[in-house]
C-alpha positions as CSV (number, residue, x, y, z in Angstrom):
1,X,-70.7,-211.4,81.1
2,X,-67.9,-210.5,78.7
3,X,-67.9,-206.8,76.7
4,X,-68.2,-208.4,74.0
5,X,-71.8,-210.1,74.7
6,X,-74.7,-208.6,73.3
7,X,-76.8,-206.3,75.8
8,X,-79.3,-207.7,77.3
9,X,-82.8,-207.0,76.2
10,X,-85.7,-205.9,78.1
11,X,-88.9,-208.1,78.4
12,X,-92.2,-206.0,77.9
13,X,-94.4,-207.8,79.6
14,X,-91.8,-208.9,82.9
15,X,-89.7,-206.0,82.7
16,X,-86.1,-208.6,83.3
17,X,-83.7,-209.1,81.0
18,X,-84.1,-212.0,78.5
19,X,-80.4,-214.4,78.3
20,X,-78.5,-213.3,75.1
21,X,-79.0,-215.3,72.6
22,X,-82.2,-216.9,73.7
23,X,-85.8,-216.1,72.0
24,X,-87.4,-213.4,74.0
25,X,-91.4,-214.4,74.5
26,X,-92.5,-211.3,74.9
27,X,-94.3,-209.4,72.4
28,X,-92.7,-206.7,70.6
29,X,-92.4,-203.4,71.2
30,X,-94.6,-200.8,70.0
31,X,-93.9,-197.2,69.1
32,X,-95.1,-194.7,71.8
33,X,-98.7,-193.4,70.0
34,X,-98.6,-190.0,68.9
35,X,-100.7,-187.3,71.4
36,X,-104.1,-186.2,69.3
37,X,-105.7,-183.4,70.3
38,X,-109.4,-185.4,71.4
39,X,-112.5,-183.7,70.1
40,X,-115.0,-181.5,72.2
41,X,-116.7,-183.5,74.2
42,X,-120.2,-183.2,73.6
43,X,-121.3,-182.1,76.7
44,X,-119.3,-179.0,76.7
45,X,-121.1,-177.4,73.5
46,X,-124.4,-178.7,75.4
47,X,-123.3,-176.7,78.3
48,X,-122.2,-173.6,76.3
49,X,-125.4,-174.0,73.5
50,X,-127.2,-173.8,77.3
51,X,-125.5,-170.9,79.0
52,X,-126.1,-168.9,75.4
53,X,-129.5,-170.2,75.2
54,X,-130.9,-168.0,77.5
55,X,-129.2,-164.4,76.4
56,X,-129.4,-165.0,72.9
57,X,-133.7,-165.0,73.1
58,X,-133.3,-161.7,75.3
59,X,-131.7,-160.4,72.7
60,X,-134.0,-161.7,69.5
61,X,-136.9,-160.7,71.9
62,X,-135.3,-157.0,72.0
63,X,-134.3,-156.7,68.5
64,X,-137.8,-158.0,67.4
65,X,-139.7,-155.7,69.6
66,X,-137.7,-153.0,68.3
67,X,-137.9,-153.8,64.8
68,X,-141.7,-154.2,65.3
69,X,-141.9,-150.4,66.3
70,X,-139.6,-149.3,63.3
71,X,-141.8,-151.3,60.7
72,X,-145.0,-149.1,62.7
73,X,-142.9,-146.2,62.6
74,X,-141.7,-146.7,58.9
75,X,-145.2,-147.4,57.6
76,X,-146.6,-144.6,59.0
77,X,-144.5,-142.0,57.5
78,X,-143.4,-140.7,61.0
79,X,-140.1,-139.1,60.7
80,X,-137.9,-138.2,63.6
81,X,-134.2,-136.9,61.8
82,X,-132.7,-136.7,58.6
83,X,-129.9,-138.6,60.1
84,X,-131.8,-141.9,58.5
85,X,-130.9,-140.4,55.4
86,X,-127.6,-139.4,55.9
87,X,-126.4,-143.0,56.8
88,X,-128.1,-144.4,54.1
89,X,-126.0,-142.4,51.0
90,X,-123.0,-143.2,53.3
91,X,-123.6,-147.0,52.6
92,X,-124.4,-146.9,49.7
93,X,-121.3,-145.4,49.0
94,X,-119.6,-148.5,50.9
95,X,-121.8,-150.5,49.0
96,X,-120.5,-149.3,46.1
97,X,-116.8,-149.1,47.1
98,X,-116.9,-145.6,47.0
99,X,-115.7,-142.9,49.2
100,X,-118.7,-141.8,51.6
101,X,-120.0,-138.9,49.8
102,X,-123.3,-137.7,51.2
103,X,-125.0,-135.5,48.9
104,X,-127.8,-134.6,52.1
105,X,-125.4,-132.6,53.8
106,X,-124.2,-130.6,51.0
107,X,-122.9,-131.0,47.2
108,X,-119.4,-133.6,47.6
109,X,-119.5,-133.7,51.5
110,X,-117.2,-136.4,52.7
111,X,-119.4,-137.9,56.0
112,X,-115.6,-138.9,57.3
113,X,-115.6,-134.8,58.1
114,X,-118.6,-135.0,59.8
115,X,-118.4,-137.0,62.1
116,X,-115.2,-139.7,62.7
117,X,-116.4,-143.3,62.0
118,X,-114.9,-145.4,59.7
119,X,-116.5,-148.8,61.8
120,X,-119.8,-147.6,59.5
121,X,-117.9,-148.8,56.2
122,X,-119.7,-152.5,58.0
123,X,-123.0,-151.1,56.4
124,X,-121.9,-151.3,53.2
125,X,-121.8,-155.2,52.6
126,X,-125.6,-155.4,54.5
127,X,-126.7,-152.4,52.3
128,X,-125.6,-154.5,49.4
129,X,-127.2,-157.3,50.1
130,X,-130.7,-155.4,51.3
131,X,-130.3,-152.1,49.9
132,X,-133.2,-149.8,51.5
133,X,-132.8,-147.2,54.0
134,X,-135.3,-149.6,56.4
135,X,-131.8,-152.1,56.4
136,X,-130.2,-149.6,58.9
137,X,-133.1,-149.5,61.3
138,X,-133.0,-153.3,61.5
139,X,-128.9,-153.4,61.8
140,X,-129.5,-151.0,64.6
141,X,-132.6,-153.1,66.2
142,X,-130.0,-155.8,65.7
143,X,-126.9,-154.4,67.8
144,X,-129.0,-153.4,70.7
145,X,-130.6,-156.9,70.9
146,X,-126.4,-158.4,70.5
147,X,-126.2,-155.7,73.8
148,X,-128.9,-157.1,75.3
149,X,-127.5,-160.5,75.4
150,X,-124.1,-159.8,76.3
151,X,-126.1,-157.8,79.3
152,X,-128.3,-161.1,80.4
153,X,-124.9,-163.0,80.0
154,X,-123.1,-160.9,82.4
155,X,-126.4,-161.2,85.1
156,X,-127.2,-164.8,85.0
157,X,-124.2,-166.3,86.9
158,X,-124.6,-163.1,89.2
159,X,-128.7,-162.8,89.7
160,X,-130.0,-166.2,88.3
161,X,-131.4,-167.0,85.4
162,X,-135.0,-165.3,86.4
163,X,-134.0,-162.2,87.4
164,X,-130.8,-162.0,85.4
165,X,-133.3,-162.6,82.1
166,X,-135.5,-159.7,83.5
167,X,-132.5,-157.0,83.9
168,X,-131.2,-158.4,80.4
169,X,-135.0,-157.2,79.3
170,X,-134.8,-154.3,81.3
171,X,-131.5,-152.9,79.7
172,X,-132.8,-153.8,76.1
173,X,-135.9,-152.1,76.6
174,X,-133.9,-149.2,78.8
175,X,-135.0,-145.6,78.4
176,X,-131.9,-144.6,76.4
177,X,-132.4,-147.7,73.4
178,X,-136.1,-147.0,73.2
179,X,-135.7,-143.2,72.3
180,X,-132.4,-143.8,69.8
181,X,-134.7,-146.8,67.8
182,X,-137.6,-143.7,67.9
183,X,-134.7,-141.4,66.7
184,X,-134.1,-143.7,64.1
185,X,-130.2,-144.7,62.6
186,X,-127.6,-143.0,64.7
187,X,-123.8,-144.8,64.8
188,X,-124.0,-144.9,68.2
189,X,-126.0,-148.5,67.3
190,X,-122.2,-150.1,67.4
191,X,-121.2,-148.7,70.2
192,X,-123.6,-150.0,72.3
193,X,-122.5,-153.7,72.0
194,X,-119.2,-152.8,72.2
195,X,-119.4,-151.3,75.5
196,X,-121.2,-154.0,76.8
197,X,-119.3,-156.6,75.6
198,X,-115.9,-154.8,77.3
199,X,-117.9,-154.6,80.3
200,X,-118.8,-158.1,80.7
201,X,-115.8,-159.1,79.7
202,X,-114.2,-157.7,82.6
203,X,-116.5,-159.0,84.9
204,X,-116.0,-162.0,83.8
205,X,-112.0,-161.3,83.9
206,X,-112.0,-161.7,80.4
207,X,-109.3,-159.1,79.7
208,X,-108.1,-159.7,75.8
209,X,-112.0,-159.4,75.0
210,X,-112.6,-156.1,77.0
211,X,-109.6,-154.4,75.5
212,X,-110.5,-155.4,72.0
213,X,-113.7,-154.1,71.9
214,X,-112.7,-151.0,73.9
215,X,-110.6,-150.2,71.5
216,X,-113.1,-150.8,68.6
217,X,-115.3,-147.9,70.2
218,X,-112.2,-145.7,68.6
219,X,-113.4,-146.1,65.1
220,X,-117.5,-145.6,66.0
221,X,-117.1,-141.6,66.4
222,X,-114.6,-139.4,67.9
223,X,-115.7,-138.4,71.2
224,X,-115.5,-141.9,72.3
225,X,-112.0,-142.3,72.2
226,X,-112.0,-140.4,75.6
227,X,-114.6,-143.4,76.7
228,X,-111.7,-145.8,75.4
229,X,-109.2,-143.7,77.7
230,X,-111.4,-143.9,80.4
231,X,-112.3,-147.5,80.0
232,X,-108.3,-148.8,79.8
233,X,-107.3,-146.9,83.4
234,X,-110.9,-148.7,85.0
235,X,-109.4,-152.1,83.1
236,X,-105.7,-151.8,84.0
237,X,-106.9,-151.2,87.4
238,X,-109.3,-153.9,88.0
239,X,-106.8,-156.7,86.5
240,X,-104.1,-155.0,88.0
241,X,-102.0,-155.2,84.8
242,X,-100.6,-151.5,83.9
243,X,-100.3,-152.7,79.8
244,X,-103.9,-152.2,79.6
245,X,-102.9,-148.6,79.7
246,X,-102.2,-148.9,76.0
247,X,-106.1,-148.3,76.0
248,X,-105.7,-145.3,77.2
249,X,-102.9,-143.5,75.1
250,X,-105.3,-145.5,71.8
251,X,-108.0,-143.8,73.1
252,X,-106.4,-140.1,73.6
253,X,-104.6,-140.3,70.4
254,X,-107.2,-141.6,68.3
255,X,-109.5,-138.3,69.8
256,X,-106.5,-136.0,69.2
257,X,-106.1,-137.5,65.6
258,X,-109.9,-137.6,64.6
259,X,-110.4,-134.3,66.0
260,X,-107.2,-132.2,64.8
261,X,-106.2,-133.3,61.7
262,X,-108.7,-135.9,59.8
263,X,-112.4,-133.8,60.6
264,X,-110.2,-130.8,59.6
265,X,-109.1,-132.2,56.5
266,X,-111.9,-133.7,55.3
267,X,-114.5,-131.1,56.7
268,X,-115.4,-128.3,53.8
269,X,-114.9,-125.5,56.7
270,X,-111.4,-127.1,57.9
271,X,-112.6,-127.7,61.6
272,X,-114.1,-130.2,64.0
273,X,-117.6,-129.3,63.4
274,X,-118.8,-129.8,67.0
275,X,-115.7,-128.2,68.9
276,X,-117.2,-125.0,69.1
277,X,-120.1,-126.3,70.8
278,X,-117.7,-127.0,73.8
279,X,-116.9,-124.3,75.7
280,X,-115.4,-125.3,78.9
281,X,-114.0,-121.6,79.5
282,X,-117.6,-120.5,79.6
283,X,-119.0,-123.1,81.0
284,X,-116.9,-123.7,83.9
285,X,-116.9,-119.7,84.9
286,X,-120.4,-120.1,85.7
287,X,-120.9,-123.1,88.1
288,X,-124.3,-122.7,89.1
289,X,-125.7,-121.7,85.5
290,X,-124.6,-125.3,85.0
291,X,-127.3,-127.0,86.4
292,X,-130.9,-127.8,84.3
293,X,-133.8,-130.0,85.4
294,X,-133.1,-131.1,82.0
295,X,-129.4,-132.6,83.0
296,X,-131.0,-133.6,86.3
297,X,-133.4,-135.9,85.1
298,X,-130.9,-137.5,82.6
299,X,-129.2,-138.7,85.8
300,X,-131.7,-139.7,87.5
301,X,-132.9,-142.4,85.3
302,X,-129.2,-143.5,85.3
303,X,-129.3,-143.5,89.2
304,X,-133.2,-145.1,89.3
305,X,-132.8,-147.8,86.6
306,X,-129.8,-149.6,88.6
307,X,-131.4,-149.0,91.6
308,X,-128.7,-146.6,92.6
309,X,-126.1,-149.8,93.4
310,X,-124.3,-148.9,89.8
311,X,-122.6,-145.7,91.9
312,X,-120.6,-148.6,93.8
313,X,-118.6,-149.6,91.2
314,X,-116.0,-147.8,88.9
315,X,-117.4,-148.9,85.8
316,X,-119.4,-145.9,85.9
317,X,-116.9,-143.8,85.2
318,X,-116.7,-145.0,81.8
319,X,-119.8,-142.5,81.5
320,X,-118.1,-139.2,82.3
321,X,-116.8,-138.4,79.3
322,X,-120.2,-138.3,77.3
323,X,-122.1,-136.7,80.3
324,X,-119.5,-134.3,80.0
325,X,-119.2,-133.2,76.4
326,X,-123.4,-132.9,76.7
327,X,-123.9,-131.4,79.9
328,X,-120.8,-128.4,79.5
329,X,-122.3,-127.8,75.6
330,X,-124.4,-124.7,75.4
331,X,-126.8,-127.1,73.0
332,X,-130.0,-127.5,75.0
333,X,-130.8,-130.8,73.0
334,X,-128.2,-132.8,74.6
335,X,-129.0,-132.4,78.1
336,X,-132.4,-134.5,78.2
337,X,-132.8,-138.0,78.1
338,X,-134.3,-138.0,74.5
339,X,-133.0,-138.5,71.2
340,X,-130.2,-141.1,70.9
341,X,-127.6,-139.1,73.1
342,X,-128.2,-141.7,75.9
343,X,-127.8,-145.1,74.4
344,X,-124.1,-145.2,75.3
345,X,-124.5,-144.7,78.9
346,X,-127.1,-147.6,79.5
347,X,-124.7,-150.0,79.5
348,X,-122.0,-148.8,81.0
349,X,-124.8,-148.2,83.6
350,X,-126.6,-151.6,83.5
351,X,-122.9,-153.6,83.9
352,X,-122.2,-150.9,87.0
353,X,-125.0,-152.1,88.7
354,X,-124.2,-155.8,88.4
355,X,-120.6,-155.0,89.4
356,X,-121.6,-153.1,92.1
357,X,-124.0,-155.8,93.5
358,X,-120.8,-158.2,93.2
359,X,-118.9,-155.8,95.2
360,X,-121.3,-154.7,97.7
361,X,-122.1,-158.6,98.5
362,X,-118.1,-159.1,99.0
363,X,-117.7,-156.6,101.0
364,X,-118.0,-155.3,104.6
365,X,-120.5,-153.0,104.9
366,X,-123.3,-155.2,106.1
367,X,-126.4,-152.9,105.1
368,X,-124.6,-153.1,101.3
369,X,-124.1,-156.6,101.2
370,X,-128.3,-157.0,102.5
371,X,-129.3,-154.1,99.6
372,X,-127.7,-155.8,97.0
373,X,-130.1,-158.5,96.9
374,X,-132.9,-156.1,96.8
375,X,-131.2,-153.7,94.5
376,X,-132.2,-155.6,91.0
377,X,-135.8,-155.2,92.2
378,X,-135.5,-151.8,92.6
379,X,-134.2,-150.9,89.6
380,X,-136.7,-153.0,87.5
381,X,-139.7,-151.9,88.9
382,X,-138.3,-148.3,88.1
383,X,-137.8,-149.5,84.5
384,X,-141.5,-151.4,84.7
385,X,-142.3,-147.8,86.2
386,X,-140.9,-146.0,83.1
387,X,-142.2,-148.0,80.1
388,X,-145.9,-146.3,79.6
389,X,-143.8,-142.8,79.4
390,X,-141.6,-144.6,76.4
391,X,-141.5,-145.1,72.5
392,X,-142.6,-148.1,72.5
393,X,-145.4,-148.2,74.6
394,X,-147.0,-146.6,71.5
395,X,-147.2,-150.0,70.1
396,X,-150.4,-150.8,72.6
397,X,-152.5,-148.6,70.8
398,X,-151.1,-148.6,66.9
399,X,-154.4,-147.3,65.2
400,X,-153.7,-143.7,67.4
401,X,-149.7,-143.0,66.8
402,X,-149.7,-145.2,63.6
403,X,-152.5,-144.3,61.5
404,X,-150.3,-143.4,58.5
405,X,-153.2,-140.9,58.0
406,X,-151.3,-139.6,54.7
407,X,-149.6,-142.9,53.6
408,X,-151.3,-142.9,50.5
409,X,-150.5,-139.3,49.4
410,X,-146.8,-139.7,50.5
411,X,-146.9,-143.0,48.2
412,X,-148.1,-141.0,45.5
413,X,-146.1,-137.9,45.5
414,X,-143.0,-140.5,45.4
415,X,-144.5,-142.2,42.6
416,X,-143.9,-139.1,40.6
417,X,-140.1,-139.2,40.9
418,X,-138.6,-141.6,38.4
419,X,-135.7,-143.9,40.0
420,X,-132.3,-142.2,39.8
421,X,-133.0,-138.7,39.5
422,X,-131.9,-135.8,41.4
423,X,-134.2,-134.4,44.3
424,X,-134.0,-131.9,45.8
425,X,-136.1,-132.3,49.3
426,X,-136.7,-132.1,53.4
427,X,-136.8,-134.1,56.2
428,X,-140.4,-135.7,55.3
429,X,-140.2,-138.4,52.6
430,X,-136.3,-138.1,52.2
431,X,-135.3,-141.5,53.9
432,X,-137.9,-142.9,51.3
433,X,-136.3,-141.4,48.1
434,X,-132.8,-141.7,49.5
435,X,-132.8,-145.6,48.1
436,X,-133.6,-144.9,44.6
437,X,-132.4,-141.6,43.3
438,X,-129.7,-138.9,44.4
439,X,-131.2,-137.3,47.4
440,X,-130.0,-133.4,48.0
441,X,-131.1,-131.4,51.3
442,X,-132.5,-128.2,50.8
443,X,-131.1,-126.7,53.6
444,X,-127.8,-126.5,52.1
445,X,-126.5,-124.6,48.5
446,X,-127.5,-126.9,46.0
447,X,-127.4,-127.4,42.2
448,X,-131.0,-127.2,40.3
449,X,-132.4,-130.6,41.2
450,X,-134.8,-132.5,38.9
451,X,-137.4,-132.7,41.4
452,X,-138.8,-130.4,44.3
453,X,-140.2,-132.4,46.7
454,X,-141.6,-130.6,50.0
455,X,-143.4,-131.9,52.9
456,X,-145.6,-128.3,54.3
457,X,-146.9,-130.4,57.1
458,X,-143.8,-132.5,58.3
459,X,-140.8,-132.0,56.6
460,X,-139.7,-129.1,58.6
461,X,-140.0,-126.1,55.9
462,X,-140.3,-122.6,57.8
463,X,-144.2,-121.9,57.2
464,X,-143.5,-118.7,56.2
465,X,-141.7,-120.2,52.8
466,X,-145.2,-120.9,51.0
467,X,-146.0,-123.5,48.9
468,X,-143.4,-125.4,46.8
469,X,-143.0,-122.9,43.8
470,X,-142.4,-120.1,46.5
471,X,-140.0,-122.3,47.9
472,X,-138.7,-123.1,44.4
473,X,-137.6,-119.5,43.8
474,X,-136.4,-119.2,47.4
475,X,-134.1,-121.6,46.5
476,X,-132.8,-121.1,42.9
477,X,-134.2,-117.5,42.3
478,X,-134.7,-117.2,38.5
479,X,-135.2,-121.0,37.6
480,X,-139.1,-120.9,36.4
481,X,-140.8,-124.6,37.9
482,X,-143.7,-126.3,37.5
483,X,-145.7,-127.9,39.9
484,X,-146.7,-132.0,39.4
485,X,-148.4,-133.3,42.3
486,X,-149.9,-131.2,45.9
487,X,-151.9,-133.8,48.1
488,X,-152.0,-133.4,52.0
489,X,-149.3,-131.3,52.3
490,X,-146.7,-133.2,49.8
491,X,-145.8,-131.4,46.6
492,X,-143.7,-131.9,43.7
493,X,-142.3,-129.7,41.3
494,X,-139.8,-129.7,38.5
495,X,-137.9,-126.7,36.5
496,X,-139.5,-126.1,33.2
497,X,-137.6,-127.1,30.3
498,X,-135.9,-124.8,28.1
């Protein structure tokens, strides 16, 4: 073959070269197809609708049960803190695109100097769309059944879909939930998920997803940026990957910057409100005066509920921080396990005790690796143990904690304030008005309100105050009122006109 002769061409379907010049039979060649990216198979969103299927009842089954106590607890005029309240003038604030002014805990007061959490401005779009103080106690019922999930999706693989259902159940209906959904709206409702969800995500190795919502827990309230520091050394560690150390200078630096220079400037006083209740000086000079049956039984619950196998792993140091700032306060309130001080430790303590089953079982100590299958019994029938001593075992006999004995009275002493006037009022019927007029505290240094509304058996009004004109000239000596409505304790009164 000459260099000048054309090349010889390649047969398809033989693969030999054809003789130049000759016809080739073989069919044409056709472009190389383009890769497409094929579509989900089917069975894979069966398999992940079915691993989901499971958790996601837990948690409508928690967040029902819970917002089956609040409706009890709503209708019966039972009030627990004026915290309810306060969250609900914050969004509707962010409802209203407006800065979060809250009026309950004095004239102008910026809530972003009360307490650091701009994660709340979330509220304001679901206060927009349902706007009544009630909305909150349902988002709240909401995020602990989202925890409760994430929880049972963390045990299954580990404990089977039984029992890890049951400790899924178990955490949702924990000690520490039941008395914040009984202490009403706190903004520890988004921390709760969030921890969880960092949590499980580590267990699961799932290290983008644990950082993300660690970091989230930043912008929930100030103290918990030293739970974000803590939470990025246990992370780095466990995937062995130092960058996740970025947690912890996000987590120190958004304390440092919440507590020393935004609470300060936003604050009427120019401080960090709570700092002074801190005093580790004091408290650290007197090591034995440290200890209270109060604190103790706080940890033991921790300890009882995870059937003591959470102390294996070093997810419970995520914890220290908040059993620190409460246990070295001088503030009696925060020691027990009441209120909604606890809620934030429940996961942390719940994924502990599932990591520390997973560790104990791959490990070498041989009575370990036998109690961790008996360890999730233990710690439910401690929580089965615990649930007649908790809010919502209330719910078994309604017609005794629920009666709602003044209901009607309540209904009509509100039915004398018109919609969008100023009241001045307690604790008592003040998540109730806060929805429909401008609700002022009258704890604080107010302007004359429009209204005077008082609760004398409920609202928390020393006794020694008198009925609501007494109280009237307590509060704005030399304004003459009048008094509109006195029923079971609830009694309105308004400033005479000039």
């Amino acid at each position: 073959m000459s260099s000048r002769d054309p090349a010889p061409t390649v047969s398809a379907d033989e693969g030999v070269p054809a003789a130049a010049g000759e016809p080739s039979s073989a069919a044409p060649v056709e472009p190389a197809p383009v890769d497409v990216p094929a579509p989900p198979e089917p069975h894979r969103s069966r398999a992940a609708a079915r691993t989901w299927a499971l958790p996601v009842g837990v948690g409508v089954l928690v967040a029902a049960l819970f917002t089956l106590y609040s409706l009890a607890q709503w209708r019966a005029y039972v009030v627990k803190s004026w915290d309810l309240g306060i969250f609900t003038q914050l969004a509707q604030r962010y409802a209203a695109l407006e800065a979060p002014v809250v009026h309950i805990k004095g004239p102008e007061y910026n809530l972003l100097g009360d307490h650091f959490h701009p994660l709340l401005v979330l509220l304001g779009p679901v206060y927009a769309a349902f706007p009544d103080a009630f909305t909150l106690l349902v988002v709240q019922n909401v995020l602990f059944g989202v925890a409760a999930a994430v929880v049972t999706w963390a045990a299954v693989p580990l404990l089977g879909r039984v029992v890890g259902a049951l400790v899924g159940v178990a955490f949702g209906l924990s000690w520490g939930l039941q008395h914040a959904v009984d202490a009403q709206f706190h903004e520890i409702a988004f921390a709760v998920p969030l921890l969880a969800i960092s949590l499980a995500a580590a267990l699961r190795e799932r290290w983008r997803t644990a950082a993300v919502a660690a970091a989230l827990l930043v912008l929930v309230k100030e103290d918990l940026g030293l739970t974000t520091a803590v939470l990025g050394v246990v992370l780095a560690w466990r995937a062995r990957r130092p960058a996740l150390l970025w947690l912890t200078a996000w987590g120190v630096g958004g304390f440092l910057l919440a507590t020393r220079v935004v609470l300060p400037l936003l604050n009427p006083d120019g401080e960090w409100a709570y700092g002074s209740r801190l005093d580790l000086v004091a408290a650290l000079s007197d090591p034995v005066g440290l200890y209270d049956p109060a604190k103790g039984y706080t940890l033991w619950l921790l300890v009882v509920v995870t059937g003591a196998i959470a102390l294996r792993s070093p997810f419970v140091l995520v914890a220290g921080p908040t059993l620190a700032w409460r246990f070295l306060s001088e503030e009696s309130g925060y020691w027990a396990p009441t209120w909604h001080y606890s809620a934030v430790l429940l996961p942390v303590a719940y994924l502990a005790m599932l990591d520390g089953i997973d560790r104990a079982r791959r490990g070498r100590v041989r009575w370990l690796r036998r109690y961790s299958r008996y360890a999730p019994v233990v710690g439910l029938t401690a929580s089965l143990m615990l649930l007649p001593q908790l809010p919502l075992w209330q719910l078994t006999n309604p017609g005794l904690h629920f009666a709602g004995l003044r209901a009607q009275a309540a209904r009509d002493a509100m039915a004398v304030v018109p919609d969008g006037a100023v009241v001045e009022t307690d604790v008592g019927l003040m998540s109730y008005l806060v929805g429909r007029t401008d609700v002022y505290y009258l704890g604080n240094d107010n302007p004359v309100p429009e209204y005077l509304l008082i609760d004398r058996q409920g609202g928390g009004v020393p006794q020694e105050w008198g009925d609501v004109l007494q109280v009237a000239q307590i509060l704005h000596p030399g304004v003459p009122f009048e008094v509109l409505h006195a029923r079971d304790g609830y009694e309105v009164a308004r400033p005479l006109e000039d």
